[in-house]
LOFI-24350 format. One record per atom (N, C-alpha, C): residue in one letter; residue number from 1; x, y, z; atom name. Coordinates in nm, 3 decimals, always signed. Example, Ala and Ser with C-alpha at 12.3 -4.5 7.8 and 13.67 -1.06 7.14 Angstrom:
a, 1, +1.319, -0.569, +0.780, N
a, 1, +1.230, -0.450, +0.780, CA
a, 1, +1.320, -0.330, +0.780, C
s, 2, +1.285, -0.225, +0.708, N
s, 2, +1.367, -0.106, +0.714, CA
s, 2, +1.290, +0.003, +0.787, C
This chain:
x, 1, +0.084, -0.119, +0.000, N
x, 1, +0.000, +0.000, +0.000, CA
x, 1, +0.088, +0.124, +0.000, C
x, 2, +0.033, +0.227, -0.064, N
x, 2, +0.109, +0.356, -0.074, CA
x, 2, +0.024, +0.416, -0.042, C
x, 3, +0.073, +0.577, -0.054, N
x, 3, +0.013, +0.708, +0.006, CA
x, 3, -0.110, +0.756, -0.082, C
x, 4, -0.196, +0.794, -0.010, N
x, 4, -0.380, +0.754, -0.094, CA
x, 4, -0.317, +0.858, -0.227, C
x, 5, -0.227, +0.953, -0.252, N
x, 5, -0.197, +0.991, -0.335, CA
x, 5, -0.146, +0.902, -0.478, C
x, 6, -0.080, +0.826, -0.404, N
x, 6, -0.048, +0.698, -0.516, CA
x, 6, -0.140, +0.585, -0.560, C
x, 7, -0.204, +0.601, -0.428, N
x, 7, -0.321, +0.487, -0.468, CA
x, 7, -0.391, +0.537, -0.601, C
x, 8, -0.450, +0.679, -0.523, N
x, 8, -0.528, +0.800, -0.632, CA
x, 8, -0.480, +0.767, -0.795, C
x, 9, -0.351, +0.781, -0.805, N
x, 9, -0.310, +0.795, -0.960, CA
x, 9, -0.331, +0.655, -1.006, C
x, 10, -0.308, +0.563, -0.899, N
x, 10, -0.287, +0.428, -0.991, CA
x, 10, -0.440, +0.319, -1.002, C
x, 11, -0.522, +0.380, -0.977, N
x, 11, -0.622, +0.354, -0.910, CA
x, 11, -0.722, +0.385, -1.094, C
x, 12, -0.765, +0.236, -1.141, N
x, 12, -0.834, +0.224, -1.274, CA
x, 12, -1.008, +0.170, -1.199, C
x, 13, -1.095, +0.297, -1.273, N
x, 13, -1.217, +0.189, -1.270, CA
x, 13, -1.252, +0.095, -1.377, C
x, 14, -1.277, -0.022, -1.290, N
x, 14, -1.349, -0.155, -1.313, CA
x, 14, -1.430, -0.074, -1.425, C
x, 15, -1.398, -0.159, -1.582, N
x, 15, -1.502, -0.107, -1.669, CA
x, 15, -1.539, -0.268, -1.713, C
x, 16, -1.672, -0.285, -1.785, N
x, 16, -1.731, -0.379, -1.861, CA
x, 16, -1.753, -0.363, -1.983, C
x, 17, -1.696, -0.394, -2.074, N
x, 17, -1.756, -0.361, -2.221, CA
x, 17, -1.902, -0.415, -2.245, C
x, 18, -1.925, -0.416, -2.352, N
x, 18, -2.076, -0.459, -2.441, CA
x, 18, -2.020, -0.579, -2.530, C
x, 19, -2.150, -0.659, -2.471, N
x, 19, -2.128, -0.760, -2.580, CA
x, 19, -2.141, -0.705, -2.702, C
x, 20, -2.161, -0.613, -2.752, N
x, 20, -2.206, -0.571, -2.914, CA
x, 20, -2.045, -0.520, -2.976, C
x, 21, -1.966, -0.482, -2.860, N
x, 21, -1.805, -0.487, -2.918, CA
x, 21, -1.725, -0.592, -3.001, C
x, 22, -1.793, -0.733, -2.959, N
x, 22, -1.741, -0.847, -3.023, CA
x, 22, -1.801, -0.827, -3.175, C
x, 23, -1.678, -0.946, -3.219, N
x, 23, -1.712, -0.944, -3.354, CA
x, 23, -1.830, -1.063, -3.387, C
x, 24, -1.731, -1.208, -3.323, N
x, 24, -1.786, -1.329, -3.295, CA
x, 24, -1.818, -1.343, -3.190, C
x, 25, -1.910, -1.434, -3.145, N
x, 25, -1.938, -1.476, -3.036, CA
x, 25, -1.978, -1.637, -2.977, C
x, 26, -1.963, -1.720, -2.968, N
x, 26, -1.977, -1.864, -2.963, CA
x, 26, -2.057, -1.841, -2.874, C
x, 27, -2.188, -1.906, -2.891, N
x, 27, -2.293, -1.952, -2.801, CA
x, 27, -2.278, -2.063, -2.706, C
x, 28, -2.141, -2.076, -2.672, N
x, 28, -2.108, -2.234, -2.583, CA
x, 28, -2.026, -2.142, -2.455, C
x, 29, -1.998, -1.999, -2.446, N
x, 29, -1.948, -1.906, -2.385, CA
x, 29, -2.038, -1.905, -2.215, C
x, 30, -1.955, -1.927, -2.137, N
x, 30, -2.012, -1.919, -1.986, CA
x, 30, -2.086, -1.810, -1.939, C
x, 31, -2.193, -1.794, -1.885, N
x, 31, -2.217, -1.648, -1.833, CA
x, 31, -2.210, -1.643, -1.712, C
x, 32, -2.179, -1.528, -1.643, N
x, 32, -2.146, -1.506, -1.537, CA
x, 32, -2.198, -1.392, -1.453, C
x, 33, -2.254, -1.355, -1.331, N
x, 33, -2.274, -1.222, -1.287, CA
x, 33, -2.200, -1.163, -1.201, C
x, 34, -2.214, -1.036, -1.251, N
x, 34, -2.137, -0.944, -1.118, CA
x, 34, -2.254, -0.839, -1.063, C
x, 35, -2.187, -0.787, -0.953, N
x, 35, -2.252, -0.699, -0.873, CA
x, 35, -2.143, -0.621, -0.875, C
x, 36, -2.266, -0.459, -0.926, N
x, 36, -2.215, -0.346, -0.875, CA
x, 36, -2.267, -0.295, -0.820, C
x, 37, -2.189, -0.149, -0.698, N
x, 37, -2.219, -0.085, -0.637, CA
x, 37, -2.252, +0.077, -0.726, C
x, 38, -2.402, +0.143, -0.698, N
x, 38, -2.418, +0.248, -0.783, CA
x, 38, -2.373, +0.366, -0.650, C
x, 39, -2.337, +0.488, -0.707, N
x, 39, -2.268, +0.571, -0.575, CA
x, 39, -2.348, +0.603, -0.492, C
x, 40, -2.480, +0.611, -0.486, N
x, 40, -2.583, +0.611, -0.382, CA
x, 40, -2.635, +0.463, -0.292, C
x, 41, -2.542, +0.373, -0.252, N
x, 41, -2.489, +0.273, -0.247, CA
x, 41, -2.596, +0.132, -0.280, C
x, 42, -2.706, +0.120, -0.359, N
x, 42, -2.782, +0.067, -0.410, CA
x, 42, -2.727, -0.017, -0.521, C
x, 43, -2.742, -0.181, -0.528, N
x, 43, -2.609, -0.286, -0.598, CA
x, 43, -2.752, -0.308, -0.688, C
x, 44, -2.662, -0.381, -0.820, N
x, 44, -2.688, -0.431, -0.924, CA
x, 44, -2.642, -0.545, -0.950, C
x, 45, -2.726, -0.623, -1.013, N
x, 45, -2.626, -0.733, -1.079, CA
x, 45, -2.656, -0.764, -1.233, C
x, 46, -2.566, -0.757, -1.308, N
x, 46, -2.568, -0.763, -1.458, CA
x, 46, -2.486, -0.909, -1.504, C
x, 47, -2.517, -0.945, -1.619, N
x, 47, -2.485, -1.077, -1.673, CA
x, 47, -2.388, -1.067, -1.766, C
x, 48, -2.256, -1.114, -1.713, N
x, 48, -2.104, -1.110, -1.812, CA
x, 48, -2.028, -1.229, -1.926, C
x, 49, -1.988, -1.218, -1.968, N
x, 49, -1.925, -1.321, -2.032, CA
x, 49, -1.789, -1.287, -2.016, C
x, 50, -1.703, -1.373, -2.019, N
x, 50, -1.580, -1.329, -1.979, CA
x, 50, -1.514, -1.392, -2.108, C
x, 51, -1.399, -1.259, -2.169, N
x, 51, -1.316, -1.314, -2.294, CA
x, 51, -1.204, -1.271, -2.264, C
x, 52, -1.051, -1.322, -2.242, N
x, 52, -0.931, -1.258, -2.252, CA
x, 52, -0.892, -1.179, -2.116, C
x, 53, -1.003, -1.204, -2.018, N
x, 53, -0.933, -1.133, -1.888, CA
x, 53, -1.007, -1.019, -1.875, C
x, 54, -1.141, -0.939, -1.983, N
x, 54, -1.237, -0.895, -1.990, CA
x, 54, -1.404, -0.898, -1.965, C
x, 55, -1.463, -0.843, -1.913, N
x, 55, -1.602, -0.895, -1.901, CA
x, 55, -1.687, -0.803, -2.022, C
x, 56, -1.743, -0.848, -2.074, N
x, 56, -1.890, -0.782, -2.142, CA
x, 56, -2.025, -0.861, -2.073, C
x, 57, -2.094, -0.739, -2.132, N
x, 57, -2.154, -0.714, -2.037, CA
x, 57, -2.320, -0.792, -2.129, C
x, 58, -2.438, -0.854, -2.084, N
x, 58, -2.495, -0.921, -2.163, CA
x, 58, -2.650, -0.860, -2.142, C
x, 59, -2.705, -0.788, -2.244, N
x, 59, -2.809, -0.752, -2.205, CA
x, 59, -2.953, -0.843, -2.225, C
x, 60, -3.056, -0.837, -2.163, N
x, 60, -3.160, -0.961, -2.142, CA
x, 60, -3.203, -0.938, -2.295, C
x, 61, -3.215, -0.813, -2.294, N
x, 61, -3.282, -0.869, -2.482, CA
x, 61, -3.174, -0.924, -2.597, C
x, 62, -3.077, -0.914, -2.564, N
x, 62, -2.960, -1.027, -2.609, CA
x, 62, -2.981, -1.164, -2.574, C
x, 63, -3.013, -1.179, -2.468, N
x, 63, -3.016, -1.338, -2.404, CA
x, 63, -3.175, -1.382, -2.484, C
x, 64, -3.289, -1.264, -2.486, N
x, 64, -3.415, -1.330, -2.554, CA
x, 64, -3.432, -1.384, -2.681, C
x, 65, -3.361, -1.246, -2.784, N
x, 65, -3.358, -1.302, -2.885, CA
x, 65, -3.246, -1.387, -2.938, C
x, 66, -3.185, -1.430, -2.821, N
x, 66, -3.084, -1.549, -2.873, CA
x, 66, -3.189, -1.687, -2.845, C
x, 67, -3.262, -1.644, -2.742, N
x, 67, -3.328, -1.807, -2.704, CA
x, 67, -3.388, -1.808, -2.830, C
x, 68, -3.497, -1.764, -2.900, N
x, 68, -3.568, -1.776, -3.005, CA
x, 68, -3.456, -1.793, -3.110, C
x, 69, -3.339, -1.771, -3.104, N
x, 69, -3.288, -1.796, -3.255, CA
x, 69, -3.235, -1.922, -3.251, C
x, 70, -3.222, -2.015, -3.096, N
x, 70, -3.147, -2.081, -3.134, CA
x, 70, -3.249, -2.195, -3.127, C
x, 71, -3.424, -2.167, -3.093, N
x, 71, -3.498, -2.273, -3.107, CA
x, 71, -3.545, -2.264, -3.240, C
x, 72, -3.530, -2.176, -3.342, N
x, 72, -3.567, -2.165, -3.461, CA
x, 72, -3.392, -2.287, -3.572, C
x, 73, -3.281, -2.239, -3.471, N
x, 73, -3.161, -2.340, -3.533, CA
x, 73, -3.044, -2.354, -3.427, C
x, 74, -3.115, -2.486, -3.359, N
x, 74, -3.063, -2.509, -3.259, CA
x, 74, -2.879, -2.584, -3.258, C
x, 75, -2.843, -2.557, -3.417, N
x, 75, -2.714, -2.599, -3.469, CA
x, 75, -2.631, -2.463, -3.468, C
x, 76, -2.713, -2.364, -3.406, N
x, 76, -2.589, -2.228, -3.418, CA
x, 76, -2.502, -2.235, -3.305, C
x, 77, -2.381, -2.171, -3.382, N
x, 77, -2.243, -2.139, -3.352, CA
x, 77, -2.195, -2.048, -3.304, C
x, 78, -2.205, -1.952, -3.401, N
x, 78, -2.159, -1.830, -3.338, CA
x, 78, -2.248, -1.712, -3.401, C
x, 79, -2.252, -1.592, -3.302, N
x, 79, -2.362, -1.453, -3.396, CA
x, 79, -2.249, -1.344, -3.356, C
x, 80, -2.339, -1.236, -3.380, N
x, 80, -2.285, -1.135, -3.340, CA
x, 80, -2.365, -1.047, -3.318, C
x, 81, -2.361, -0.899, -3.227, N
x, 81, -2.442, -0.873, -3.179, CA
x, 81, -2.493, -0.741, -3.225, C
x, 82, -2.564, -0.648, -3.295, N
x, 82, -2.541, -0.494, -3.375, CA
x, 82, -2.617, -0.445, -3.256, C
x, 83, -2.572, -0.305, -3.219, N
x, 83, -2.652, -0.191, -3.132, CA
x, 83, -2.682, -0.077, -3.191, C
x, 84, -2.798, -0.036, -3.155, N
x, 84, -2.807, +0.085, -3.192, CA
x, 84, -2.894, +0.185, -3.098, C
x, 85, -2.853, +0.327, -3.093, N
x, 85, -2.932, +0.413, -2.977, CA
x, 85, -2.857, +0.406, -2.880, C
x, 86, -2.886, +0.483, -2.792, N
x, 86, -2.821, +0.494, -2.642, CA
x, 86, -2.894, +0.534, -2.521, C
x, 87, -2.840, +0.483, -2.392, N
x, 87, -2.909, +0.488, -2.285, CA
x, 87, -3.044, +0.436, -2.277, C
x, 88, -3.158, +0.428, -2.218, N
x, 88, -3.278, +0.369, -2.277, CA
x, 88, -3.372, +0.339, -2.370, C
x, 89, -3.260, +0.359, -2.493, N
x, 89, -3.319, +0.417, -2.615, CA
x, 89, -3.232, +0.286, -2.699, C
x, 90, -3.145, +0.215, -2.645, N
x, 90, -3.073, +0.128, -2.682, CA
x, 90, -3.144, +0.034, -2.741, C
x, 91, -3.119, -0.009, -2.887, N
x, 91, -3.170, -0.156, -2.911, CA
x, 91, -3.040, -0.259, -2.949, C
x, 92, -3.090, -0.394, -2.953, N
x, 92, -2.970, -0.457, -2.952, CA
x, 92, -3.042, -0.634, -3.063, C
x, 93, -2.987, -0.645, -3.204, N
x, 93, -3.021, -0.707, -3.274, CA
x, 93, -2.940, -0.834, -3.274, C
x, 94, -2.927, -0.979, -3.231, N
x, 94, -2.899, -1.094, -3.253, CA
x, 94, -2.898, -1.115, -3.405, C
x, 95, -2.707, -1.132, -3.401, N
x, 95, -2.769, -1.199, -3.583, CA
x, 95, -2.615, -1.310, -3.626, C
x, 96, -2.692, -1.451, -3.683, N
x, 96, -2.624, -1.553, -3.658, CA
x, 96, -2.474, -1.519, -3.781, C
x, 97, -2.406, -1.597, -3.750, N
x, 97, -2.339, -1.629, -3.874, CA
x, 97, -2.228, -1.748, -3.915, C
x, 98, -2.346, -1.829, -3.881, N
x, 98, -2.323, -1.998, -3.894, CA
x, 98, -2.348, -1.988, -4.032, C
């Protein structure tokens, strides 16, 4: 431990990317949750996938329209994920490419 000054500089926040950053994505990929703390100290927990020592981050209408795509072809491999909009305005399109 060092002086909260050093801590201060060296000190990275914990970020999560978007699953919609990937290019590929293998549907055989673990999911995982974390909990965060929001600064009014009220926790969350969001659904991750972990790639390379990274988490993204998995949103439920990602996880829905994956269930329906993969009971429509239950032989898929891998998709990828397109976003568009921001903040609650976000949509997020499942699209295979087996």
């Amino acid at each position: 431990m060092g002086t909260l000054k050093e801590e201060a500089e060296a000190y990275e926040t914990p970020k999560t990317r978007n699953i919609s950053e990937l290019e590929r994505i293998p549907v055989n990929l673990q999911v995982e949750e974390r909990e965060f703390t929001k600064e009014d100290g009220t926790t969350f927990t969001v659904k991750v996938v972990v790639l390379n020592d990274e988490d993204y981050r998995v949103p439920v209408s990602v996880l829905k329209n994956l269930k329906a795509m993969v009971a429509e072809k239950p032989e898929l491999k891998e998709f990828k994920v397109s976003k568009t909009g921001e903040g609650l305005k976000t949509e997020y399109t499942v699209i295979p490419l087996d």
